[in-house]
N, CA, C, O and CB atoms as a CASP TS submission, in Angstrom:
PFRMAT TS
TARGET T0000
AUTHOR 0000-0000-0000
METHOD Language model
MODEL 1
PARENT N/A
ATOM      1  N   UNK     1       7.886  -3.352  26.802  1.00  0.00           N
ATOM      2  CA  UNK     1       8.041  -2.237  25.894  1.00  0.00           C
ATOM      3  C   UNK     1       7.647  -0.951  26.612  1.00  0.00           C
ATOM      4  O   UNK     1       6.718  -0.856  27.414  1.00  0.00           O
ATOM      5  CB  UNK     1       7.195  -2.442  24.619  1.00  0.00           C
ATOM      6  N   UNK     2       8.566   0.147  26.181  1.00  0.00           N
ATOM      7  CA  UNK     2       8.263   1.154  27.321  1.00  0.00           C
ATOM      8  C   UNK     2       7.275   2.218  26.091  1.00  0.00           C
ATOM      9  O   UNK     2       7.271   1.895  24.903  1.00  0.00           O
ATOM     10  CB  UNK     2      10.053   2.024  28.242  1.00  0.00           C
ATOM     11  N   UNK     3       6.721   3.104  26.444  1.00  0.00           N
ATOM     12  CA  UNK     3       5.914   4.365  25.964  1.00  0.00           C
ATOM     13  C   UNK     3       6.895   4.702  24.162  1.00  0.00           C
ATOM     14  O   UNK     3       6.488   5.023  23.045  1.00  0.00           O
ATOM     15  CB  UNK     3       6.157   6.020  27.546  1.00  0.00           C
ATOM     16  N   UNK     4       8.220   4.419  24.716  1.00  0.00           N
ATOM     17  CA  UNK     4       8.379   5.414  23.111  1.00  0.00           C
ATOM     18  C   UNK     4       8.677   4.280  22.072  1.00  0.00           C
ATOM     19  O   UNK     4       8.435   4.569  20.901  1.00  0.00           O
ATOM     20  CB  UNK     4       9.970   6.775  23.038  1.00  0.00           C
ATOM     21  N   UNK     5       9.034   3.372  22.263  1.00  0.00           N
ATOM     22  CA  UNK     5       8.859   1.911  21.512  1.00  0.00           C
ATOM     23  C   UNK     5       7.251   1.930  21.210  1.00  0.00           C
ATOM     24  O   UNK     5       7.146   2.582  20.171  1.00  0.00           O
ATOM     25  CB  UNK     5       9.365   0.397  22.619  1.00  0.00           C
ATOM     26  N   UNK     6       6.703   1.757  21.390  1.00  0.00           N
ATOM     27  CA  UNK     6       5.112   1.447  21.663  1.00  0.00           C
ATOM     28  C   UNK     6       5.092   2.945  20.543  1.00  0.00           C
ATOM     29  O   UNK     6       5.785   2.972  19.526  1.00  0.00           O
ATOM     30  CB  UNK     6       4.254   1.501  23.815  1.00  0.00           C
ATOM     31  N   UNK     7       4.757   3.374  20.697  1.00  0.00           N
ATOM     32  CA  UNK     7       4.856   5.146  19.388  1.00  0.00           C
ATOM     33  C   UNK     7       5.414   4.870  18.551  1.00  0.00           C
ATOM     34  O   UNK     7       4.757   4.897  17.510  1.00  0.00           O
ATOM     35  CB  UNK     7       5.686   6.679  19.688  1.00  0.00           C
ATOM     36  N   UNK     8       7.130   4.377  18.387  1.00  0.00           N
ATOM     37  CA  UNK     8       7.250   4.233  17.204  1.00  0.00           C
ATOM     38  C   UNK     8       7.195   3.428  16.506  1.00  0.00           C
ATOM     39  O   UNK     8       7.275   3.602  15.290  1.00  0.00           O
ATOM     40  CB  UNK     8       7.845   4.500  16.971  1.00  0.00           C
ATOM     41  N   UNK     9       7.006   2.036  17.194  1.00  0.00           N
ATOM     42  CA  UNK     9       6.588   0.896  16.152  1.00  0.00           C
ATOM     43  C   UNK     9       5.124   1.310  15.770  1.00  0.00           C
ATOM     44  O   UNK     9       5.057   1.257  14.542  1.00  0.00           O
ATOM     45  CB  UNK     9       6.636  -0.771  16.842  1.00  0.00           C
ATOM     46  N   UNK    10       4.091   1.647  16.230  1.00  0.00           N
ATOM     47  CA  UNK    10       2.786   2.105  15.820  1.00  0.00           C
ATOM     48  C   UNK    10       2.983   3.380  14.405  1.00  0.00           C
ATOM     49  O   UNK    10       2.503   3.313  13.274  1.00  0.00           O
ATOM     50  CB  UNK    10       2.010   2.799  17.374  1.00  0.00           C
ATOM     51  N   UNK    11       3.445   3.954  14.724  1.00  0.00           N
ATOM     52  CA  UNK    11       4.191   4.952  13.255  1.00  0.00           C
ATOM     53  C   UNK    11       4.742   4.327  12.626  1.00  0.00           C
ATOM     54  O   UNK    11       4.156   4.145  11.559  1.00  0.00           O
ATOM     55  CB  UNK    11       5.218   6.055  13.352  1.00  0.00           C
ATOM     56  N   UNK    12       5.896   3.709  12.725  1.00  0.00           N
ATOM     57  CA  UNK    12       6.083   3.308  10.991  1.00  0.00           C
ATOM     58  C   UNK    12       5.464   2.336  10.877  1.00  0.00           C
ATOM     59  O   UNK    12       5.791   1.837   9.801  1.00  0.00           O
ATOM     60  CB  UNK    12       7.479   2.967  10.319  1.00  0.00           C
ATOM     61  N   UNK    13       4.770   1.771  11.337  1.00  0.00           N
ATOM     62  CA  UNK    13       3.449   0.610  10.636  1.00  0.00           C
ATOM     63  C   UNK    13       2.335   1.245   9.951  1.00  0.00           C
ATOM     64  O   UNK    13       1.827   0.697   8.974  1.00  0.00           O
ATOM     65  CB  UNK    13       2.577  -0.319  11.850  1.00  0.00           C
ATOM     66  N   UNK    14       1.823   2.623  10.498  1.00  0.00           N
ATOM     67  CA  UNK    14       1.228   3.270  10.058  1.00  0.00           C
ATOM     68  C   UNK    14       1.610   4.099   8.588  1.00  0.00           C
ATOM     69  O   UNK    14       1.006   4.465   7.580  1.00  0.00           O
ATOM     70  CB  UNK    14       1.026   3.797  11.035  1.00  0.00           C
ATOM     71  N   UNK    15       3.116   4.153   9.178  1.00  0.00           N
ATOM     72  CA  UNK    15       3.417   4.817   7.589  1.00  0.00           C
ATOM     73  C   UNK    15       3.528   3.726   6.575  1.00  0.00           C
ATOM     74  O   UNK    15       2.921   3.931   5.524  1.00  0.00           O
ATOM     75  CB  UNK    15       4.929   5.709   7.469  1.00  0.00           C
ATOM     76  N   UNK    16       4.285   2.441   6.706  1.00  0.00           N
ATOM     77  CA  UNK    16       3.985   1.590   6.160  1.00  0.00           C
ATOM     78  C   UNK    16       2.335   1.313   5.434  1.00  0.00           C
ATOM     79  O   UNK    16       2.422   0.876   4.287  1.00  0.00           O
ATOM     80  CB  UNK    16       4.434   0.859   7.012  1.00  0.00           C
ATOM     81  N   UNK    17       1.239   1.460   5.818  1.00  0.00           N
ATOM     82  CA  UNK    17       0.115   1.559   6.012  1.00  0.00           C
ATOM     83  C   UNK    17      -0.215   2.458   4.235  1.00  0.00           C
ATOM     84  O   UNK    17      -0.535   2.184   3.079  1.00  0.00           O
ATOM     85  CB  UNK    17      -0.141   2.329   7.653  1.00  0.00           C
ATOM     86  N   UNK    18       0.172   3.715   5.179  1.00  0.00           N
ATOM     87  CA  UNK    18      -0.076   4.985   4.173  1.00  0.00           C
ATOM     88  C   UNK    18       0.745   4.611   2.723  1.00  0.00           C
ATOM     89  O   UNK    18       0.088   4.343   1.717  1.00  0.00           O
ATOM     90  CB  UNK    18       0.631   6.600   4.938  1.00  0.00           C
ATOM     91  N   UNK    19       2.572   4.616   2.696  1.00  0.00           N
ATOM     92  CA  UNK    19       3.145   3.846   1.401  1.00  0.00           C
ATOM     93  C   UNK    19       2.117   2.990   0.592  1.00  0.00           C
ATOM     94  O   UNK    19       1.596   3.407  -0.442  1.00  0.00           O
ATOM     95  CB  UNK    19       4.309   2.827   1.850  1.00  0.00           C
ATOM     96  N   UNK    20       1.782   1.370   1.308  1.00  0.00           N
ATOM     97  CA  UNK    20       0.487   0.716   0.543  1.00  0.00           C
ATOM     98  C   UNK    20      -0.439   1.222  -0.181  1.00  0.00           C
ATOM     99  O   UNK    20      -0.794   0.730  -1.251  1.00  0.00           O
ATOM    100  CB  UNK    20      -0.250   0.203   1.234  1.00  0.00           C
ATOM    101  N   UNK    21      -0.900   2.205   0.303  1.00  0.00           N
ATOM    102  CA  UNK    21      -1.899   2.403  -0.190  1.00  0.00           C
ATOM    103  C   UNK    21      -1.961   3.132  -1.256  1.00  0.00           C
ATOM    104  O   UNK    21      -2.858   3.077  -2.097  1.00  0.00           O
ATOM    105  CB  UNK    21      -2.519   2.724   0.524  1.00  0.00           C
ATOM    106  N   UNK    22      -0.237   4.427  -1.278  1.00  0.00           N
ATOM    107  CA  UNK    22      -0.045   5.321  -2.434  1.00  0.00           C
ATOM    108  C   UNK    22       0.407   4.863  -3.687  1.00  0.00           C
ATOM    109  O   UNK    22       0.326   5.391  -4.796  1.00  0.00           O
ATOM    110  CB  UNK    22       0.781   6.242  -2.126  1.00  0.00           C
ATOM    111  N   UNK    23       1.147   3.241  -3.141  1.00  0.00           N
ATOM    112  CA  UNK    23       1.864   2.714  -4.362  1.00  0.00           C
ATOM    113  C   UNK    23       0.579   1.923  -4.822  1.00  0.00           C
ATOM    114  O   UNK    23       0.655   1.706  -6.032  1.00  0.00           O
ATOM    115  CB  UNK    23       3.388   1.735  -4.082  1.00  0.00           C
ATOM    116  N   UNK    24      -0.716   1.360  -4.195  1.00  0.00           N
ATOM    117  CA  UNK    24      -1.748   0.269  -4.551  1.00  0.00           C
ATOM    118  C   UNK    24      -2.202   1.441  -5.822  1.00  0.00           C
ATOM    119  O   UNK    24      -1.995   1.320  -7.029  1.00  0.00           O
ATOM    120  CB  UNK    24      -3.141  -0.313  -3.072  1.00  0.00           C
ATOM    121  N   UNK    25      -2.916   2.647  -5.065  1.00  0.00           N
ATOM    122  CA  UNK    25      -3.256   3.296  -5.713  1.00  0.00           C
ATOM    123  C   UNK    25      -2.591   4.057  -6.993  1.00  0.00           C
ATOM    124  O   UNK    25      -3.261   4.148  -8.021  1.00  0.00           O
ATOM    125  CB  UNK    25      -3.613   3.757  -4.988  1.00  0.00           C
ATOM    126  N   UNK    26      -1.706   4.426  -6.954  1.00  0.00           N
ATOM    127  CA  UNK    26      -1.229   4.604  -8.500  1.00  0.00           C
ATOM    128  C   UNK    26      -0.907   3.588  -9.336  1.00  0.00           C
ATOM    129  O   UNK    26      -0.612   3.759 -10.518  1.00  0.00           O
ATOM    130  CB  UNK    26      -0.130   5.312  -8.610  1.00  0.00           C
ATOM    131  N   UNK    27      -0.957   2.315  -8.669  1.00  0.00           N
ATOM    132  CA  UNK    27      -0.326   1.172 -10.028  1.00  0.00           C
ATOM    133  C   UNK    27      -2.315   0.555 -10.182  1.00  0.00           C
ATOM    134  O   UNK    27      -2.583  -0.128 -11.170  1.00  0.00           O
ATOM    135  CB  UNK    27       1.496  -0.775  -9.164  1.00  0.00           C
ATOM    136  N   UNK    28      -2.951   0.734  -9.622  1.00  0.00           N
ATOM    137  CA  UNK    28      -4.144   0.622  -9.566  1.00  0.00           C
ATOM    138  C   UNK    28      -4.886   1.580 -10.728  1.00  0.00           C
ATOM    139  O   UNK    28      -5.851   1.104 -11.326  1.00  0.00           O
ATOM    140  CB  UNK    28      -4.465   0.873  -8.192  1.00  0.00           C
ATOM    141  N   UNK    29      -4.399   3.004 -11.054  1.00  0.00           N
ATOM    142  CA  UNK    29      -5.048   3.474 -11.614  1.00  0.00           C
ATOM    143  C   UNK    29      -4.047   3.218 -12.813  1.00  0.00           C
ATOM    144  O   UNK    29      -4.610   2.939 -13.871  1.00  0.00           O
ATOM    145  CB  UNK    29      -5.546   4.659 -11.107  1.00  0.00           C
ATOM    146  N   UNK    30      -3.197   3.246 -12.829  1.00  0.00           N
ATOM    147  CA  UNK    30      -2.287   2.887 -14.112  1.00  0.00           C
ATOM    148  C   UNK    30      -2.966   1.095 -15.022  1.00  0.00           C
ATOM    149  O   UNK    30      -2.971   0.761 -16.206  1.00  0.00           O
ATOM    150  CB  UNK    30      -0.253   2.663 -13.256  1.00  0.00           C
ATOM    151  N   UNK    31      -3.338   0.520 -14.014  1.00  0.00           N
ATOM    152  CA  UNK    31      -4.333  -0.446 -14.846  1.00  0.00           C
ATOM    153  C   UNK    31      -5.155  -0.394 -15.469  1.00  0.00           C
ATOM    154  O   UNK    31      -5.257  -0.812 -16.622  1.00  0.00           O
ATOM    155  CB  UNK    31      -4.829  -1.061 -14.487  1.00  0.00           C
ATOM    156  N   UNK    32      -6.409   0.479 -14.408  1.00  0.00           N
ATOM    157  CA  UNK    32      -7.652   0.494 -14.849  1.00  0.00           C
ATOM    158  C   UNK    32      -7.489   1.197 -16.427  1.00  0.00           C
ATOM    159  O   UNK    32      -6.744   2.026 -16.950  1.00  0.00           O
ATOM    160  CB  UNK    32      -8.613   1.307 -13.734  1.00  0.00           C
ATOM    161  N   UNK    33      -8.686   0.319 -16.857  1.00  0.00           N
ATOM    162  CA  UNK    33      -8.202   0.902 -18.741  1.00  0.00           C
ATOM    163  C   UNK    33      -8.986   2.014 -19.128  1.00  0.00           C
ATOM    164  O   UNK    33      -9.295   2.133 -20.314  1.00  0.00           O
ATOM    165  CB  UNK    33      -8.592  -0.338 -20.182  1.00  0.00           C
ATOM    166  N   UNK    34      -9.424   3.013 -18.116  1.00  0.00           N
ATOM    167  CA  UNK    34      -9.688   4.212 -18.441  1.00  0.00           C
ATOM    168  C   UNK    34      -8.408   5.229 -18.326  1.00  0.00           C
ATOM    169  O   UNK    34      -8.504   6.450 -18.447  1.00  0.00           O
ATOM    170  CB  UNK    34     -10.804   4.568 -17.636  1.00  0.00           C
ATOM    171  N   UNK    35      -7.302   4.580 -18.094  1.00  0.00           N
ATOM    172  CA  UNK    35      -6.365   5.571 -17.823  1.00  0.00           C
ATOM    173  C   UNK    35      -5.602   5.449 -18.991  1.00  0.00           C
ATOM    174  O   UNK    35      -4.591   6.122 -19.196  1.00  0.00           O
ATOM    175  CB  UNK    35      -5.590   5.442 -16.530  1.00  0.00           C
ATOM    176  N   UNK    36      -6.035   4.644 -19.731  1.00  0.00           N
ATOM    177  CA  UNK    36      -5.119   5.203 -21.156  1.00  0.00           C
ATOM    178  C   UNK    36      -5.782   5.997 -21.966  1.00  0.00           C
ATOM    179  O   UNK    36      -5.611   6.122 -23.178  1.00  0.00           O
ATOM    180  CB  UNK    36      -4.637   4.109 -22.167  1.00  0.00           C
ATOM    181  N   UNK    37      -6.346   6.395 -21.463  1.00  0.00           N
ATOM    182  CA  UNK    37      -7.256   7.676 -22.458  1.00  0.00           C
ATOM    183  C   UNK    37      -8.171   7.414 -23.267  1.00  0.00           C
ATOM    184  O   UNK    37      -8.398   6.312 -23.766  1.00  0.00           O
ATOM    185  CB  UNK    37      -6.523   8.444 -23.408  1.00  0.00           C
ATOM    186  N   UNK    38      -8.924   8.715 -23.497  1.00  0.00           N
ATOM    187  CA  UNK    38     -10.164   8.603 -24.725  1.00  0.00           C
ATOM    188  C   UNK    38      -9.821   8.432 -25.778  1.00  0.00           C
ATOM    189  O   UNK    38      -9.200   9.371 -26.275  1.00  0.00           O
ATOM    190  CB  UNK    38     -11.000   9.639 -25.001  1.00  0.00           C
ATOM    191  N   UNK    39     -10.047   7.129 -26.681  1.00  0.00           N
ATOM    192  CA  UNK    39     -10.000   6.553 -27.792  1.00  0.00           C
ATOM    193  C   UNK    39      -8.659   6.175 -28.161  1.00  0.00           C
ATOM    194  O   UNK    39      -8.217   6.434 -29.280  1.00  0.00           O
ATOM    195  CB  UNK    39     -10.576   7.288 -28.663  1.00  0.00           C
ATOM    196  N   UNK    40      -7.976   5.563 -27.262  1.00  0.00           N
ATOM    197  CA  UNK    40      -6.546   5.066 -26.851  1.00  0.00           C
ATOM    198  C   UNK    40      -6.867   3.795 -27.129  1.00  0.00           C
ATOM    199  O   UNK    40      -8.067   4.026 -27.277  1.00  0.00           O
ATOM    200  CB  UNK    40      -5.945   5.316 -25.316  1.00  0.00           C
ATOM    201  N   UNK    41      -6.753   2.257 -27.385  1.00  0.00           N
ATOM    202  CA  UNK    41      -6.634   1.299 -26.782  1.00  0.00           C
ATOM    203  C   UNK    41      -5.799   0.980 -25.269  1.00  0.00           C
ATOM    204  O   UNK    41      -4.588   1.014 -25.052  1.00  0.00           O
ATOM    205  CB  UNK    41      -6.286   0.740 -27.702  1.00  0.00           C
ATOM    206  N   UNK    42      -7.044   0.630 -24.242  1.00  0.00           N
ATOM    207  CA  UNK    42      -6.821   0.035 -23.316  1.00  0.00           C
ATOM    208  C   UNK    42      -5.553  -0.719 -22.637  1.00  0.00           C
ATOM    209  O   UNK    42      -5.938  -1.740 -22.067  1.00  0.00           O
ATOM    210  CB  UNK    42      -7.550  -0.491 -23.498  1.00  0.00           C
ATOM    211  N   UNK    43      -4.293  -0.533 -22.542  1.00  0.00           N
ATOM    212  CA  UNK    43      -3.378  -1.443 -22.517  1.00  0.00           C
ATOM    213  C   UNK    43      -2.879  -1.962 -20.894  1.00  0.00           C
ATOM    214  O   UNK    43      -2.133  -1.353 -20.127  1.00  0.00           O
ATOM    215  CB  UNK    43      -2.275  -0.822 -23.369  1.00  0.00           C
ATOM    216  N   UNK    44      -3.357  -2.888 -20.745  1.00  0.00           N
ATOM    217  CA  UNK    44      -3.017  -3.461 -19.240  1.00  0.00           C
ATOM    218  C   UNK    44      -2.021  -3.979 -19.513  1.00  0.00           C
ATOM    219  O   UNK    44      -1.751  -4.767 -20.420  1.00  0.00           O
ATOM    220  CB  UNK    44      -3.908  -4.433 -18.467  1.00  0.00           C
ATOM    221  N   UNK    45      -1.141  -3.349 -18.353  1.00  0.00           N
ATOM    222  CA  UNK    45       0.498  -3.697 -18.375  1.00  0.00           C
ATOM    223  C   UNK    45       0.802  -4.354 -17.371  1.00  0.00           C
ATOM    224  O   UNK    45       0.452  -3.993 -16.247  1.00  0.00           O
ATOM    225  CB  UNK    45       1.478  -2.576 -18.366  1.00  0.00           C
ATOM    226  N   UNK    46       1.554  -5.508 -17.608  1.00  0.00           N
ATOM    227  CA  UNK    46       1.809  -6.300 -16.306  1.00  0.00           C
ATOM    228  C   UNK    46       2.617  -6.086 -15.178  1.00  0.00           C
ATOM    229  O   UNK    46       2.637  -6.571 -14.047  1.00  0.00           O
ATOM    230  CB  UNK    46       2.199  -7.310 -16.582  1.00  0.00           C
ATOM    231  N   UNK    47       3.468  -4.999 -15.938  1.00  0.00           N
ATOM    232  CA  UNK    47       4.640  -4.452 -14.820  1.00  0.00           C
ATOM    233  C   UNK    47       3.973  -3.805 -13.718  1.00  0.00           C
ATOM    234  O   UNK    47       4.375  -3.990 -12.570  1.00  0.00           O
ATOM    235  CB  UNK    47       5.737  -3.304 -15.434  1.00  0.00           C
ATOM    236  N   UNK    48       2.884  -2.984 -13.996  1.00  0.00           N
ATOM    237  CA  UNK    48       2.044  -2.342 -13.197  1.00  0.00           C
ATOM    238  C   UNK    48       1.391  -3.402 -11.583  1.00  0.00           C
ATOM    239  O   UNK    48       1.078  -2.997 -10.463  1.00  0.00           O
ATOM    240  CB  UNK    48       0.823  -1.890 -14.378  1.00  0.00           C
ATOM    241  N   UNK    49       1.403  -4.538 -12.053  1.00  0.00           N
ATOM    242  CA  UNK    49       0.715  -5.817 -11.154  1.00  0.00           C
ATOM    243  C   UNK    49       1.630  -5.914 -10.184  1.00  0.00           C
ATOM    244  O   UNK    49       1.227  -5.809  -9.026  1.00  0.00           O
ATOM    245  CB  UNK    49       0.501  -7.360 -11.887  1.00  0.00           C
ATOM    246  N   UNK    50       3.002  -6.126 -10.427  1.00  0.00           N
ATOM    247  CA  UNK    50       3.912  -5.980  -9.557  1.00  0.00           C
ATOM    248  C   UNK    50       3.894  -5.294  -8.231  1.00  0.00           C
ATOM    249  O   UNK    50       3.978  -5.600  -7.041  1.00  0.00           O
ATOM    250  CB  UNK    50       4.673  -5.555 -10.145  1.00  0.00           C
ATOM    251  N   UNK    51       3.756  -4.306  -8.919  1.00  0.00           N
ATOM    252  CA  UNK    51       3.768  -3.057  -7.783  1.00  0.00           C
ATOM    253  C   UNK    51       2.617  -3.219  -6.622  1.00  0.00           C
ATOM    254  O   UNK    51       2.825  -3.108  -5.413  1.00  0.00           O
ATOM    255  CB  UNK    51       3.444  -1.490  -8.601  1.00  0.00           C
ATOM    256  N   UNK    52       1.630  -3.444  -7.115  1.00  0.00           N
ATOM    257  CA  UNK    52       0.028  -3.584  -6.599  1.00  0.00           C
ATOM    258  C   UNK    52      -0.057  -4.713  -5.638  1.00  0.00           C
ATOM    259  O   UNK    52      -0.537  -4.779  -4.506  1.00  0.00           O
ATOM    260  CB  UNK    52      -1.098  -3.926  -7.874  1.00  0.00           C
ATOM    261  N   UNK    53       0.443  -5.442  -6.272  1.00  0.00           N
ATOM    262  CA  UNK    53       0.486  -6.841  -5.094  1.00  0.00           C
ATOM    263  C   UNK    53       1.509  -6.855  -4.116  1.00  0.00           C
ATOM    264  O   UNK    53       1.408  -7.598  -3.140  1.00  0.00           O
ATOM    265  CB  UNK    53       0.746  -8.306  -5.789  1.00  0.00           C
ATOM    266  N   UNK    54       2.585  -6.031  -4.294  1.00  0.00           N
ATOM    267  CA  UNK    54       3.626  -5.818  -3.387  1.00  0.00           C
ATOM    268  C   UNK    54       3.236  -4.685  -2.626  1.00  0.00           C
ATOM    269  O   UNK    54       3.852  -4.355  -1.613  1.00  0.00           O
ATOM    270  CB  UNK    54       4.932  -5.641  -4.020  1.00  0.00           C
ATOM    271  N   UNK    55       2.131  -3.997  -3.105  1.00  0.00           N
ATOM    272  CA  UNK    55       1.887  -2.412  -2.355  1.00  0.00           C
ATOM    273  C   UNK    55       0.607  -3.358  -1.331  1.00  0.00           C
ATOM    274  O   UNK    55       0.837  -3.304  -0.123  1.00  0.00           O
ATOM    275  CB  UNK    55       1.081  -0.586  -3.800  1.00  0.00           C
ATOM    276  N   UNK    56      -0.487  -4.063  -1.688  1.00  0.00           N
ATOM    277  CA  UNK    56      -1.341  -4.584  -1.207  1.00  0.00           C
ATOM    278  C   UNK    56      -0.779  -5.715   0.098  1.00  0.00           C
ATOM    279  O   UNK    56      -1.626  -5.872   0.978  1.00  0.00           O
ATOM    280  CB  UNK    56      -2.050  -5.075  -2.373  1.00  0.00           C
ATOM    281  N   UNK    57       0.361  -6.390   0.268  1.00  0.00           N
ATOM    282  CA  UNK    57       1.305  -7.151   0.983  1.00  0.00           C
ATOM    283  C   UNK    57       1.662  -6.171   2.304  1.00  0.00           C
ATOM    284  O   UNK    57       1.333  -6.425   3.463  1.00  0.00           O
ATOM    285  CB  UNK    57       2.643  -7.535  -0.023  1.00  0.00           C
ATOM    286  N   UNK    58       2.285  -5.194   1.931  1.00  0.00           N
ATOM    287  CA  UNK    58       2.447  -4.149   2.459  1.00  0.00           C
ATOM    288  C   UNK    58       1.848  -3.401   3.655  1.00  0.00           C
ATOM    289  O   UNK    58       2.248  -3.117   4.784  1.00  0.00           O
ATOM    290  CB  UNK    58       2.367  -3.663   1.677  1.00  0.00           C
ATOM    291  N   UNK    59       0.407  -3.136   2.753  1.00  0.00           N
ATOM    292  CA  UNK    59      -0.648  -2.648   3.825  1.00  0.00           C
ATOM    293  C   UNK    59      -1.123  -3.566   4.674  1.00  0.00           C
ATOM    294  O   UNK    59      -1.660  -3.358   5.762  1.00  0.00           O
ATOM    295  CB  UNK    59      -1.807  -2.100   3.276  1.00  0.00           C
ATOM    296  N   UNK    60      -0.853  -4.865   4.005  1.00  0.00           N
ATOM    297  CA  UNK    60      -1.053  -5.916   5.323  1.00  0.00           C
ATOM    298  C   UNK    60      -0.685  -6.351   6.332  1.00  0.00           C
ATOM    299  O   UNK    60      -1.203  -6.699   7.393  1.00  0.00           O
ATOM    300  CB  UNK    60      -1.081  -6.677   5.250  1.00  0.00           C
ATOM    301  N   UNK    61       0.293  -6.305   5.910  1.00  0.00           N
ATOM    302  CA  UNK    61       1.872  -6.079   6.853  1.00  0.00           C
ATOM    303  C   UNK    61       1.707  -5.142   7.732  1.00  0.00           C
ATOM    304  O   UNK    61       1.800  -5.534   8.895  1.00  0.00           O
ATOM    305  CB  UNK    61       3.258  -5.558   6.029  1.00  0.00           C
ATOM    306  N   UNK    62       1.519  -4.171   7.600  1.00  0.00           N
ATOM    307  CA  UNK    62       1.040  -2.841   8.216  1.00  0.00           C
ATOM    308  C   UNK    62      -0.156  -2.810   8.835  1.00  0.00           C
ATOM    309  O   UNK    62      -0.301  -2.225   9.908  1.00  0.00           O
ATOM    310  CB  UNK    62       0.945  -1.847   7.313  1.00  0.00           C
ATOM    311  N   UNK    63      -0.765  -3.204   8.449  1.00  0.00           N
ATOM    312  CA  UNK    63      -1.904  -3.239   9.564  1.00  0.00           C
ATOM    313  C   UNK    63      -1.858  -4.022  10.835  1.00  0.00           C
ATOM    314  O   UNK    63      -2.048  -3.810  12.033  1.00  0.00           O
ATOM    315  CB  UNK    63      -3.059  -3.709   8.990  1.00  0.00           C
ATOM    316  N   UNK    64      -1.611  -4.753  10.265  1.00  0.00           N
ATOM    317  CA  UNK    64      -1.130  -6.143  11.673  1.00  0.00           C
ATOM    318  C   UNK    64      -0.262  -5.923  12.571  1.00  0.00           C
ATOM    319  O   UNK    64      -0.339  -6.324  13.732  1.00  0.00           O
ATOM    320  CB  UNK    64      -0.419  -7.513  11.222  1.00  0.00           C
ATOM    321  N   UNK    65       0.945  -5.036  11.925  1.00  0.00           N
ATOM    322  CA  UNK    65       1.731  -4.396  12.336  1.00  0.00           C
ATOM    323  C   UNK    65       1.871  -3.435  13.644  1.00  0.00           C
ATOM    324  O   UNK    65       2.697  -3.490  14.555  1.00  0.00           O
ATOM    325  CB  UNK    65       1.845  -3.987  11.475  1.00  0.00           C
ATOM    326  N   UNK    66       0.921  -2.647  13.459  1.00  0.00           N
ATOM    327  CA  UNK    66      -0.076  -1.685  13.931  1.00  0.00           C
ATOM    328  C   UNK    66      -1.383  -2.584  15.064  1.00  0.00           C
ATOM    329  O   UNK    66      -1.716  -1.971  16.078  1.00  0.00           O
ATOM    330  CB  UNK    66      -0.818  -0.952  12.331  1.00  0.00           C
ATOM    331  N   UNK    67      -1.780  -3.448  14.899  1.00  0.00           N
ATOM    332  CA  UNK    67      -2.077  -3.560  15.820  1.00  0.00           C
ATOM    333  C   UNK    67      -1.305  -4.673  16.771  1.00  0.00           C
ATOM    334  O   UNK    67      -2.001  -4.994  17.734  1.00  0.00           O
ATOM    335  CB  UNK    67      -3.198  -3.599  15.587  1.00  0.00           C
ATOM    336  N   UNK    68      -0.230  -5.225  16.720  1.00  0.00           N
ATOM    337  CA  UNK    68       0.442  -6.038  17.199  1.00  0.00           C
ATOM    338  C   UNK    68       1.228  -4.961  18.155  1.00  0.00           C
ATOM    339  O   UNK    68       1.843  -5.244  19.183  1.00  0.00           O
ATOM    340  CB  UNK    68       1.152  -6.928  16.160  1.00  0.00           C
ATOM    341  N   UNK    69       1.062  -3.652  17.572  1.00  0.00           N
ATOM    342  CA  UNK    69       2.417  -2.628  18.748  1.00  0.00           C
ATOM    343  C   UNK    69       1.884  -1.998  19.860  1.00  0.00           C
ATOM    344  O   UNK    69       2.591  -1.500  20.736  1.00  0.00           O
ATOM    345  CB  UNK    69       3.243  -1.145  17.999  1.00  0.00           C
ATOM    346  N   UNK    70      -0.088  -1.992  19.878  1.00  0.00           N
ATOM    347  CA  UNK    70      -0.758  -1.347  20.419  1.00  0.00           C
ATOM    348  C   UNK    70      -0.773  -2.488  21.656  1.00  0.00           C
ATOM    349  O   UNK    70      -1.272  -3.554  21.294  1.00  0.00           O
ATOM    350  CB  UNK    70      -1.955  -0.843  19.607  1.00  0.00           C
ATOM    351  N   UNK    71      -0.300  -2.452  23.098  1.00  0.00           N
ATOM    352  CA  UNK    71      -0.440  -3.687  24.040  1.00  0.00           C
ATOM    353  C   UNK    71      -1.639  -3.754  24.228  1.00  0.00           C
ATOM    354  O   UNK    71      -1.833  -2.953  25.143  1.00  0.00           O
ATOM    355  CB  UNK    71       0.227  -3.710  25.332  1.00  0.00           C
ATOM    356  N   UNK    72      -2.840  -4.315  23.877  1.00  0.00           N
ATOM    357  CA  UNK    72      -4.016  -4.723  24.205  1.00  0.00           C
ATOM    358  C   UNK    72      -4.479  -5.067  26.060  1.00  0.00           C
ATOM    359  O   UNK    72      -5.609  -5.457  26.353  1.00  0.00           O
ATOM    360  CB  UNK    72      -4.059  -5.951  23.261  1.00  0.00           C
TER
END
């Protein structure tokens, strides 16, 4: 692998990385049952899980990713 292979597989693993974490985090706070508001009932939605476990897959993917491009 020459210098610019090596850069860009390390970037989009990294961006991969960053995605995970924006999609973990908003379907993450869309769970937590403070986000339905003050004196709302709580409603945990399952569609929301989806996302989270596919965003959490992701960053894993990505990390490994990331260090699999770096030649040790």
């Amino acid at each position: 692998m020459n210098v610019v292979e090596i850069a860009v597989r390390f970037t989009v693993a990294w961006l991969a990385v960053g995605l995970g974490l924006f999609v973990a985090t908003g379907s993450f706070r869309a769970l937590h049952p403070t986000a339905a508001g003050v004196g709302r009932q709580p409603a945990w939605r399952p569609l929301y899980a989806l996302p989270f476990v596919l965003a959490l897959a992701l960053l894993g993917v990505g990390l490994v990713q990331a260090i699999r491009a770096v030649p040790w």
